[in-house]
N, C-alpha and C positions, 0 to 999 in steps of 0.2 A: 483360475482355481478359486472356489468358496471357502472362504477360513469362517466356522463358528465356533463362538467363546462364549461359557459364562459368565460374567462379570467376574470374579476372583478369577476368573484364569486368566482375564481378559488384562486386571491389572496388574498380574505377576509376570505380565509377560507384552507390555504396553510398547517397547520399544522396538520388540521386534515384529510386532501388526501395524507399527508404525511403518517399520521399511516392505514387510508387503503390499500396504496398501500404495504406496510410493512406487510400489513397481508393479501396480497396476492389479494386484486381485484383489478380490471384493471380498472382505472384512465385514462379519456383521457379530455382535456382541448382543447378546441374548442376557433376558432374564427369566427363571426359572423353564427353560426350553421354549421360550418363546422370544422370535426377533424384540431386538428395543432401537436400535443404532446402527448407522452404515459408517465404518469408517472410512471414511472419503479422500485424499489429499485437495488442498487448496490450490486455486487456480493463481497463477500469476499476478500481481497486480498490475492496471492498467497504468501508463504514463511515462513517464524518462523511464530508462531504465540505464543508462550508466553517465558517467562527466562528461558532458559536454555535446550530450543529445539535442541540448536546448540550440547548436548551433546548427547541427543539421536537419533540423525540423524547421528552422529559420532562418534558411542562407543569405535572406536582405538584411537581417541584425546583425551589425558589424559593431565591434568595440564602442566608435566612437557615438555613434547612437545610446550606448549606454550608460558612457561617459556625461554626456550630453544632457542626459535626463538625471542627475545626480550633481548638476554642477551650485556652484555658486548662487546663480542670478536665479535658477528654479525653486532654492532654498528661502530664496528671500519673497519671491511671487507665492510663494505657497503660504508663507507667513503672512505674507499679507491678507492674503486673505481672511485665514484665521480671523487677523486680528478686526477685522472690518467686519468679520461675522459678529465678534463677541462685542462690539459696541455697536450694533447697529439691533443688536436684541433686547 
């Protein structure tokens, strides 16, 4: 179904073009009888999309791999270098 609106009707009544356009009719908001705007809904975003997605998209990443990369001795190699950068410039 086609919903067209003039701009004032369009903003006296925004939240409910909002839920048609969400269930899928096509929304167009006009200025002085002519198209300006489709009101659209937005597509999903791409990527994780809940907790703990990152482990089943990556079943060889176990804990201790994470662990691992966060430890102690990483903290201190990593410094090091830093600092070998910063006197060696």
């Amino acid at each position: 179904m086609l919903v067209q609106l003039n701009m004032l009707d369009a903003k006296n009544q925004l939240s409910r073009l909002v839920k048609a356009a969400m269930a899928g009719e096509e929304v167009i908001i006009a200025s002085h009888g002519i198209a300006q705007v489709r009101l659209a809904p937005c597509s999903a975003a791409a990527g994780l999309k809940r907790p703990g997605a990152l482990a089943a998209a990556s079943p060889d990443l176990l804990p201790a791999h994470l662990d691992a990369a966060f430890s102690e001795a990483v903290d201190q190699h990593v410094a090091g270098l830093f600092a070998s950068e910063l006197f060696n410039n």
